[in-house]
Structures are given as C-alpha cells and as structure tokens.
N, C-alpha and C positions, 0 to 999 in steps of 0.2 A: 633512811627509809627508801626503798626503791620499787618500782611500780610492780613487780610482782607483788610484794606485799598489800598494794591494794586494789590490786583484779585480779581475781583466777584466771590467768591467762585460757585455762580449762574450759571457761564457764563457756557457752556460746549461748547467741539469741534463737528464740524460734522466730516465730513470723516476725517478720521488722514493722516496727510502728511507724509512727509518721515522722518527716525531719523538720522541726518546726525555723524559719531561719526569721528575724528582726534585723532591720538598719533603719538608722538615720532617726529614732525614738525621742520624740521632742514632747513629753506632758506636762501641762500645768494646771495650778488648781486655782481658783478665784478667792483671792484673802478676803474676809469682812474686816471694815473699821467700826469699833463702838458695838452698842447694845440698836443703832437703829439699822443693823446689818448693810451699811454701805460697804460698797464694792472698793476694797483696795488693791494695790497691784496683784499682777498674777506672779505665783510663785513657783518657778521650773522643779517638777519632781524628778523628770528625766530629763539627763540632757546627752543627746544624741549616742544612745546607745542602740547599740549590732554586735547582733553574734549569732549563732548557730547552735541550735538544741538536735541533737543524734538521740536516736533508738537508744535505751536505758534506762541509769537512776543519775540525774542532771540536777545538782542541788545550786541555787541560787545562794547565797551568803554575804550577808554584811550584820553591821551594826544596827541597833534602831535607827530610823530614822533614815535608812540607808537608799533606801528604793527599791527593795529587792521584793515587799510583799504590790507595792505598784506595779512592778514592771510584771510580776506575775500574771496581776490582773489584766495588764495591757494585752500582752501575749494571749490570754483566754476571753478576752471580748469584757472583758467585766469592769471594765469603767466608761464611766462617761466620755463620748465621742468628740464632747466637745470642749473638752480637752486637750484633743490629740491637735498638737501644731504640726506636727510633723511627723512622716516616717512609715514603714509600712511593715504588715506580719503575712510573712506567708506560708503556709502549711502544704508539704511540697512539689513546693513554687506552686501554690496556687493561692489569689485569695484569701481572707478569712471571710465568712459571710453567719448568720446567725445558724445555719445548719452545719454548724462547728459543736454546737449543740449535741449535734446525733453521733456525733463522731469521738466527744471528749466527753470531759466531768472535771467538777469541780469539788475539791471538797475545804470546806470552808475553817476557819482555826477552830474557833467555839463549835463545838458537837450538837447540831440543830436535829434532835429528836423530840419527838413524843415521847415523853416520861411518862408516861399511862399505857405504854403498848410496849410488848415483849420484846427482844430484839426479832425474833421469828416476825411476827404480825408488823414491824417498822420496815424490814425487806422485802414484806410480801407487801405491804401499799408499796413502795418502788416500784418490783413487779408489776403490778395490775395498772398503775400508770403510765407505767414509761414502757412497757412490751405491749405489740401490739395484737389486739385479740384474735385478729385476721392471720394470724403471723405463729402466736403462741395459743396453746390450749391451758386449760387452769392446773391440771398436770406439769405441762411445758412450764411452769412458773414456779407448780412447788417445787417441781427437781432441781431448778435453777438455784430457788433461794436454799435447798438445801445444800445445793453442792459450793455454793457461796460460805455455807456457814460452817463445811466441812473444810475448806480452803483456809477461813480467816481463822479457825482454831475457836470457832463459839458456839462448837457441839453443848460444851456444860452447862452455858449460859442462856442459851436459845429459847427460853420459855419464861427467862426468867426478864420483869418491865425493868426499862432502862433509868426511870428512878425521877424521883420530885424533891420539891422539900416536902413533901407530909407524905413519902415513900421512899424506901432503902430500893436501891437497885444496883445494877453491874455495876466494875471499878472502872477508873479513869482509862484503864489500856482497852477494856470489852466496849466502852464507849466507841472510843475510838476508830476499831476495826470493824464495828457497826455502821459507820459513819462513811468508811471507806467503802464496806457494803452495800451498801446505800447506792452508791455511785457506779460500781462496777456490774451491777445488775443488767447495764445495755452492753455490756463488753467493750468498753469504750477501748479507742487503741490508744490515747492521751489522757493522759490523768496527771490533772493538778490539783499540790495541796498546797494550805498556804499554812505553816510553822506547826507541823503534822505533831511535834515533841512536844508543844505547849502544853502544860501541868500536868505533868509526867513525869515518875520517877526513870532515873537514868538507865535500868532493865527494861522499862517499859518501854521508854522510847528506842533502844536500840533493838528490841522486837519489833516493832513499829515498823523501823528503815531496815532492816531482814524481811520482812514483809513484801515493803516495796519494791526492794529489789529482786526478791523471787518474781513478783508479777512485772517488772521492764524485764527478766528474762523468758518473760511466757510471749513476748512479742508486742512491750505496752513502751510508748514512751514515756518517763516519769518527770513530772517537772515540781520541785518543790522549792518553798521560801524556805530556810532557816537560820536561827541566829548564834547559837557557840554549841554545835555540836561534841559531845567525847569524840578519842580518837576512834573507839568501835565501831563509831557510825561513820563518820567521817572517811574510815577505809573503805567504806563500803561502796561509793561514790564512784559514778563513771567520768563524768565532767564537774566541772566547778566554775562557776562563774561569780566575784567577788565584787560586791560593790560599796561606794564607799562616796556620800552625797550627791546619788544620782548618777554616778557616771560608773563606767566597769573599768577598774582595776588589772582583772585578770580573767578571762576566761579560755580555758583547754581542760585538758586532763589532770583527775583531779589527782593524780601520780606527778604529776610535771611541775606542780604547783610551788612544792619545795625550792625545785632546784631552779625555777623561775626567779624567784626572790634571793635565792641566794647568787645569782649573778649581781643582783641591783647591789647586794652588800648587805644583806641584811642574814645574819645567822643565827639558826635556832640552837636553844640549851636543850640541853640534853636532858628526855625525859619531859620534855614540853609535849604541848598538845599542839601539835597543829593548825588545827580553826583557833585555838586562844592565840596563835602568834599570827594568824594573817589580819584578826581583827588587832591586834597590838599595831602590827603594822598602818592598816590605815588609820588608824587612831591616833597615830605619831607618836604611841609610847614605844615602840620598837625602833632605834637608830641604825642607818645603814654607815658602811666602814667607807661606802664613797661616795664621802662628802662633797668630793667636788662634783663630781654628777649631781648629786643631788640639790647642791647649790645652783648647777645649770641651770638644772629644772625651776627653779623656784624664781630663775631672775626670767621667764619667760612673760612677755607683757599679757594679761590679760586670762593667765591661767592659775584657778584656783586649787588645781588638782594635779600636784607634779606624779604620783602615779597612776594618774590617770593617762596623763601626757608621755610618761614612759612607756604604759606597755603599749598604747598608739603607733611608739615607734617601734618595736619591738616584733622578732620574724612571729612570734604566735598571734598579733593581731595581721601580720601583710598576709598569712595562708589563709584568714577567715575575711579579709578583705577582697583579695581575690576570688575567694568563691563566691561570697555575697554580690561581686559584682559580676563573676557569669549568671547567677540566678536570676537578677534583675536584668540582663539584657535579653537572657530567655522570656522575662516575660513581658517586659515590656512598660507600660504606661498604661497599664490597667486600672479596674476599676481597685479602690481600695474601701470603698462603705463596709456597711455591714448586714447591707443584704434585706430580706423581707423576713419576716417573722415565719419561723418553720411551723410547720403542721404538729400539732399533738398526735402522739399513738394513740388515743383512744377518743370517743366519739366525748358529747356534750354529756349527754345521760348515762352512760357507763360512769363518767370522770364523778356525777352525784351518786350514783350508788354508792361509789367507794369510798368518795368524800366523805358522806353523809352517815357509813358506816362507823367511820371512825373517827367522826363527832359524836356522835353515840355512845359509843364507848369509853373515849372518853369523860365524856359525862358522867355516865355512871360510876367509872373508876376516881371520879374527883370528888367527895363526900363533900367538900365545902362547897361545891355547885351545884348538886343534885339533892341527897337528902337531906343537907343543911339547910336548903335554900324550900323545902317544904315543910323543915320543924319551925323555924322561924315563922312562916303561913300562919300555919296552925297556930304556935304561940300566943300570936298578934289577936288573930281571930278568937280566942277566949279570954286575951286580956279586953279585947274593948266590947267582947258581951260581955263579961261581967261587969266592968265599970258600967255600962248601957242596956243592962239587962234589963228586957220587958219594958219599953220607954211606956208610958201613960200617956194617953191624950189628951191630958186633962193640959189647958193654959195655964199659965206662960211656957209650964215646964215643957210640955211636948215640945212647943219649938225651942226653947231655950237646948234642951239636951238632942233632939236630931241636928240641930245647924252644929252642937258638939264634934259628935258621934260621925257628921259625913265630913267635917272639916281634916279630923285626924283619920278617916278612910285615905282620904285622898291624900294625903300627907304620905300616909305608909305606902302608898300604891306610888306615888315618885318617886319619893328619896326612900324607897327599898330599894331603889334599879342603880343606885351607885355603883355596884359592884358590876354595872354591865360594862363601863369606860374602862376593866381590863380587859373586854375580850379579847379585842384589838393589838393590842398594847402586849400583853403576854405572849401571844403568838405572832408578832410584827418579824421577827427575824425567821420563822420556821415559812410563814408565808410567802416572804420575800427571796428566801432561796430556794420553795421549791418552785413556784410561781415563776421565778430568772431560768429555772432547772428545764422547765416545760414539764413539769407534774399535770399542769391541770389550770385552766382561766380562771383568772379574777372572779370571773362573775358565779362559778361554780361556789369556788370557797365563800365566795358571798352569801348566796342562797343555803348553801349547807348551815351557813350559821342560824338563817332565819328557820329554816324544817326543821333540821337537827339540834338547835342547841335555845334560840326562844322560844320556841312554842311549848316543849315541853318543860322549860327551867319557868318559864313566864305564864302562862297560861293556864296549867295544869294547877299550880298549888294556886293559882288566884280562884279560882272555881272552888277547890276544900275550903279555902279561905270567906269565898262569899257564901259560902253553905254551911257554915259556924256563925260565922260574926251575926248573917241575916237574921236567922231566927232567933237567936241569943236575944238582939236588939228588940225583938217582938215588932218589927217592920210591917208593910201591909201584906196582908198573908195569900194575896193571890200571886200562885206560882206566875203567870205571865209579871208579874213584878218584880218576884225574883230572880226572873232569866235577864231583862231590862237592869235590873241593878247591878247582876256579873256583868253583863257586856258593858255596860258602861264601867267598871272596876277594869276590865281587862282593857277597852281602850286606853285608859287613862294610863295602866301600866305601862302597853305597848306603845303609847306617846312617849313616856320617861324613857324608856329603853331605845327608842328608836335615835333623843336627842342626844345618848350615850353614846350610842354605836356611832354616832355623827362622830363627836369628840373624841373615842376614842380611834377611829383610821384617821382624825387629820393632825395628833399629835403624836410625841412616841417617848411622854413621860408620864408617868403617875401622878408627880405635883399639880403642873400644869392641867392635867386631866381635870385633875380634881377642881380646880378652880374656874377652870371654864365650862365645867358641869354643873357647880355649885350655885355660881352669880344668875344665869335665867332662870334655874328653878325659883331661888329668892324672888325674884322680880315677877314671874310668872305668880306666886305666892300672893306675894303684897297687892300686886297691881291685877288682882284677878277679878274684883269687883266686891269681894265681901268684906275686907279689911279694910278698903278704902273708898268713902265715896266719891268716886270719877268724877262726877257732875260735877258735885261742889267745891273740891279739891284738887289740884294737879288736873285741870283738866287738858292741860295740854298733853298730859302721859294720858289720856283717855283710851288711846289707837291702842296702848297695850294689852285691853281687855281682848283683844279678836286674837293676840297668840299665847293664851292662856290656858295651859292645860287643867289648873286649878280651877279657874273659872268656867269652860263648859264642861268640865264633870262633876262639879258643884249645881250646876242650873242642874242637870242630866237627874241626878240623886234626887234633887227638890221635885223637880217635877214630878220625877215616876213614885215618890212616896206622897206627895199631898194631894194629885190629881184624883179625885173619886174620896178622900178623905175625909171625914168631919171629924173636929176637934173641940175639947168641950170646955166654956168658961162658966163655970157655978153647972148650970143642968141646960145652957142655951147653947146649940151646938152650931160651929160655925164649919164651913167648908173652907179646905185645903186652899182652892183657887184664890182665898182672899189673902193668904198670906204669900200667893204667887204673884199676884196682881199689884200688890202693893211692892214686891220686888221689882217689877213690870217685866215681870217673866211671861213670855208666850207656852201656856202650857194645853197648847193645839198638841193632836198625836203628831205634827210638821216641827211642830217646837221641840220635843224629846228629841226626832232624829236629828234637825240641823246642827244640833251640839254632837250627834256621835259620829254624822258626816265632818264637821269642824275638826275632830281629834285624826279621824283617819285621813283629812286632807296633813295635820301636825305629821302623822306615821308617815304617809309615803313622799313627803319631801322631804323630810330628814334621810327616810331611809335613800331616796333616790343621790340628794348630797353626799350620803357615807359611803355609798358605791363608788361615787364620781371621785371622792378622795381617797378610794382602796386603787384606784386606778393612776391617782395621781402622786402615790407611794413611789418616793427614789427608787428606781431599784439598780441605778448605778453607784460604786463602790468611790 
C-alpha cells in the first residue's frame, strides 16, 4: 500500500484552516475510594504528549481506554483545567482562550438533538443562536441552513423530526449529519468530532468520513477520535496519530504509517486491515521480528511503553520536535489559561424568544406532557366529584368528608408533579452541550422552563381541574371562593414542582431522583399537622410543620371553605370558625394569605436553589 493510494495527490486545499500544535500534555483525573467518595490517587490519562495537527482529516486512533477521546477534549478546551499538570495547546502559535469557541465546534459521540423538532427547525435554533442578528438577517439564516442541508445530503430528510421513543424519525447516518450541521452553522474552520462512526453501519460511517473529508478540503481542519476504522475510511485519512495508554505511539502521515512499523519488525498479512493491525500492535497481539530491539526497549528502567519510547527515538517524532520547539520559542512563556467567557451572538431576550419557542413546541409535540398531563386533570377532577359529589352540611358528615375530599386534593396536587424531576434529567446532556456550545445562558434555559413549559403543563390543567372537582364537590359557592380555592390548588402544585425542579438539576439519575423527591413529600405528608398531633406527639419534629406544603394548603382549603360557613347538627346550625378554632386556625382574611405567602416563600427558594444547581452542573468532560 503506498501513499498514493491514500491521498489524491490531486486533491488540494482551499483556504487553510488552523495548525493546531500540543507539547508536553500531562492530565489526570482524581480516583474516588469507597461509596463515601474519598479522594484517591490521581491517575495520568496523558502522559506528556506533542505533536502537530495540519489543515485536513487528522484521525486520532487507539484502543478503548486509550487517550485518544481525552486528548481530544484537551486540544478543544473541554475538560477540566484542573487537570491539566502540564503542557500547552496552541492554535497557530497562539494561545487557546475560550473564544476558541467562535472559531471551532465540537460535536459530541451521542447525537444531542431535540427529537420533537425536524432536522430543518434543529439547524435553524443553531442559526438564530449562534449568528449574530447584527451581522445575519432571518433570510441570511434560512439560505445558510438550507445550503447546509444541501451540502450534508438531508434535502429528503429535512422536514422530517429527528425521532423519540414514542416517535419514528431519521436513521442513525441523517442523525448524524444533522448533528455535524449543527456545528458548522458558524463556519467554524476546526471541527472536532469525538468517534463520529459510533452505531453505524459500516456504509454509513464511511459516508460520514467522505464527508468530512470533502469539508477539511473546503479549508476546515478536521480532528477526530476513532477506534477500528475499515480500510475505506482509514484511506481516507491525512494524519494519524496512534495512541496506546496515554502516550502516542505514532503520529505523521497516515500513508507512512505502514512503512513506520514495518522498519520496527512488525509485518502486515496480506489482506489485513490496517487500523485492525496497528491496534494489534499496541495491544501486543502483533509480534515484531526484532526482538532484540524490542527486548532493548523493554529493559529500559522506568518505561512502560516500549513503543512509545521508540517512536520518541525515531526521525518522525525529531521533525515534529523540532518544530514544536521553534513554535514555543516564538512564543514564548505566555499566558496559557483559558481565557474569559466569550460573548454570546445574541442579546438575553432574543436568546427567550427562541428558547421559549421551542420549549413550546416541543411540548406540544410530546403527548405524555401536554395532553396527557390535562386528561389525567380532568380524570381526577370527576373521580373525586363523584366520590364527593354534593358534600351535605349536615354533622359529622360535612367534616368528616371535606377533611376527605381536601386531603386527597392536596395529595394529587403533589405527587401529580413527579413527573416534573425529569425535566431536568432528560435534557441534562442537550443542555450541557449547548449551554458549553455558547447557544444561550443558564439562566435563559431556566426561565424558558418556568414560561414555557410550567405554567402552561402546571397551571392550565389545575384551573379545569379546580373548575370540575369544585363544583362537583358542591363547595361554598361564592365565586371569590372559587378563585381562593384554585390559587391555593395551584400554589401548592407549583410548591411540588418547584421541589422537583430542585431535584431534578442537582442529580442526573432517575432512581435517585426519585427517592429524594419521594422522602420530603412523605415527611411533609405525615408531619403536616393533620395526621399527627405535633403538640402531643413528636414534639421535637414540631419545626416541620412550617416547611410543609400539605400543611398550609390544608389550613388554606379549611379556611376559605368554613370561613362564613354554618353547618348543621339535628336543625341547630353551627359556624365554620368553630371547627377552625378548635384546629386553632387563624381564619383572619391575614390567616388565608400567610399560608399562600408560606407556599410561595416554598416556590421561590426552591426555585432560586435549582438555578444555583443548573449553574453548578459539570460542564467539564
């Protein structure tokens, strides 16, 4: 195989992208001991690797476990800094700082789309976030995303949603080139992917890296992780850089590569693939013929990587050492951070319209969160009028069945809001990469949630709901008591939901969610005041009546229905206030609201803590 066979010597570049060059790359990661996550030693993912990325398609390659999808991230800023012991990236010779950002893209293995938006309308939020308005007209956005979509070959596809589980959508390749879409929207001249072929058939992925190769010859430099490409892809390849536990092996051309290894002594069978024999080789199931060399290497004290230590010695690491060391004296003992947080293309309030557009949307396109979540309402509201149909004011029963009837209101009005701890939680990766991407702040995708996706999933169907169950129940029938009975139903919802939203930005599992959503409600339940009396009982758990969301929308209901009330034993009628009194409920018009001030002081510290943990989301890799 000889390097005509894997570059068209023909081919040429247009504009030159960027030359990205790495030395001296020292990272590690902090091991936990045990389930009480103590810190164990740190363990080296790189150890001091350098080398030079050129204009083109530059495939990184190793085994799992190899270093190749870290050192990617190293190189594009995406891991944690504090990490980094050693070494420096300079993109050329300058630098890297977070306005690396404006200039590349990432695109990540797992395909981080909305499955409820078309691939069209996924390009066009790119668009409108990441171009700037000042800059692009809404014209200038659609030509772009069309000419993108003419480019990546998803003219047939383009209308059609990228897919859920309870939705068919494009196949794993249209994903894919969506996803790359995505990214190329600012014409980035660096583009990283990191194992671009994952779950893909072997046609697909070799359209894939045809792809990428067409766009490193538009003037892009390409930098990818991969792990046992075919030879069709693998030809395709400008550089190769081989890594094999943290350390590089081999990197030049990816033509050279052969005949590299076969000076070491190591010969390929005929009919072999390529990448299957240079991963043989570091793997040590491939034997080289000179064993005494290779015995050298192995008696070397303190080295665990004899072909690491060879190509070290080797003229294709002295040409990339000598240039790596004029670059570094051009520039010096610079800075090497990462710089200040770049500016978003688009203002705060543009970034919620668009946000907030396509929380919307998809809302509606998700039936189990939209009008699942108002049949349910409704449901509820004629299962507990009829059980409570027309309550009588006659004693005992009237109170016997309203202390029912508001017990299981409030019940349903919490534990309906489980399903809010996946907000969070389901979109936790599409967040975190556009969010690292410069899409759009924290605090936008915050508030989108709270306009766009509670008020009307939360709010709306509690209102049909208090407007069935109310009257069903045959409740006090002056409307000013009605509105007081929703608002308090909708506090008490927007309490559960808000403790949801809590839990679900500070974890990023389902189980867990669950259970740490689960235990307060219970405890809020029991310790609310009407299952247990405080006084006499547990008085030391007393304090938990005051964060109880059961318990002041339990007063809230008694009060606004027995206040003005009389109720009748034989024909002697008694007033509401005495069975208020003997609760020793304050049922002043001060006493109704301090219970619905009480819930909304619950709302916005919760909500203000689930901002402060959307903020304190890793968003290093």
């Amino acid at each position: 195989m000889s390097e005509g066979e894997l570059n068209d010597p023909e081919e040429v570049f247009g504009e030159r992208g960027p030359t990205v060059t790495f030395s001296n790359l020292h990272y590690c990661v902090q091991e936990s001991r045990g389930v009480c996550c103590k810190k164990g030693p740190e363990k080296y993912i790189l150890k001091d690797v350098s080398g030079i990325i050129r204009p083109g398609l530059n495939a990184i390659m190793g085994s799992t476990g190899s270093g190749k999808t870290s050192l990617l991230d190293v190189i594009a800023g995406r891991k944690d800094p504090a990490g980094m012991r050693q070494g420096r990236v300079l993109i050329d010779g300058k630098a890297v700082t977070s306005d690396l950002r404006l200039m590349s893209a990432y695109v990540v293995q797992d395909d981080i789309l909305m499955g409820t938006l078309s691939v069209k309308e996924n390009l066009l939020f790119s668009a409108n976030l990441r171009l700037s308005p000042q800059q692009f007209t809404s014209s200038d956005k659609q030509s772009r995303v069309e000419s993108i979509i003419q480019d990546l070959g998803l003219t047939d596809c383009a209308d059609t949603k990228i897919g859920t589980d309870f939705l068919r959508g494009v196949s794993g390749g249209e994903r894919k080139r969506c996803s790359i879409g995505m990214e190329l929207i600012t014409s980035p001249s660096l583009l990283f992917l990191d194992e671009p072929t994952t779950g893909l058939d072997s046609n697909t992925a070799n359209a894939i890296i045809s792809l990428l190769r067409r766009l490193s010859r538009g003037g892009k430099t390409v930098i990818l992780s991969i792990h046992q490409p075919r030879y069709s892809i693998f030809k395709q390849f400008d550089q190769l850089m081989l890594m094999h536990k943290g350390e590089v092996v081999y990197a030049g051309a990816a033509a050279e590569a052969l005949d590299y290894f076969t000076v070491l002594g190591y010969h390929i069978e005929p009919f072999d693939n390529p990448a299957d024999f240079f991963l043989d080789i570091t793997n040590g199931e491939a034997k080289s013929t000179a064993q005494s060399r290779s015995a050298g290497a192995h008696k070397k004290p303190g080295d665990k990587n004899p072909l690491a230590l060879m190509y070290r010695q080797s003229a294709v690491y002295g040409h990339v050492y000598e240039e790596l060391k004029h670059v570094s004296q051009a520039f010096g003992d610079g800075v090497k951070g990462q710089g200040e947080m770049a500016d978003y293309a688009t203002s705060f309030f543009y970034q919620m319209r668009i946000v907030c557009g396509r929380t919307v949307l998809n809302t509606l396109r998700n039936p189990q969160t939209s009008y699942a979540q108002m049949a349910v309402n409704i449901f509820f509201a004629v299962l507990v009028g009829l059980i409570y149909f027309q309550m009588p004011l006659t004693l005992p029963e009237a109170l016997q069945n309203r202390t029912g009837a508001f017990f299981f209101l409030i019940i349903n009005m919490v534990f309906g809001n489980l399903s809010a701890v996946e907000l969070f939680i389901n979109e936790r990766a599409i967040f975190i990469h556009e969010n690292s991407s410069g899409y759009y702040r924290t605090s936008v995708y915050f508030l989108s949630k709270i306009f766009a996706d509670l008020i009307p999933n939360r709010i709306i169907p509690i209102f049909v709901f208090s407007a069935i169950a109310y009257y069903m129940m045959g409740l006090k029938p002056a409307f000013l008591a009605f509105l007081c009975f929703t608002l308090t139903m909708c506090m008490v919802s927007l309490a559960g939901v808000s403790l949801a939203f809590l839990v679900s930005a500070s974890v990023s599992s389902f189980a867990m969610a669950n259970i740490l959503i689960a235990l307060p409600f219970v405890f809020m339940m029991v310790f609310g005041g009407f299952l247990v009396n405080l006084n006499s009982m547990l008085s030391w758990l007393s304090w938990l009546k005051w964060i109880s969301i059961f318990g002041y929308g339990m007063n809230a209901v008694f009060i606004n229905e027995m206040t003005g009330q009389f109720f009748y034993s034989n024909t002697t009628p008694i007033p509401g206030e005495v069975f208020l009194r003997h609760q020793d409920l304050d049922y002043s018009c001060w006493g109704f609201w301090q219970n619905e001030v009480a819930l909304l002081g619950i709302i916005v510290v919760c909500m203000v803590l689930a901002y402060v943990q959307l903020r304190r989301i890793n968003r290093w890799k």
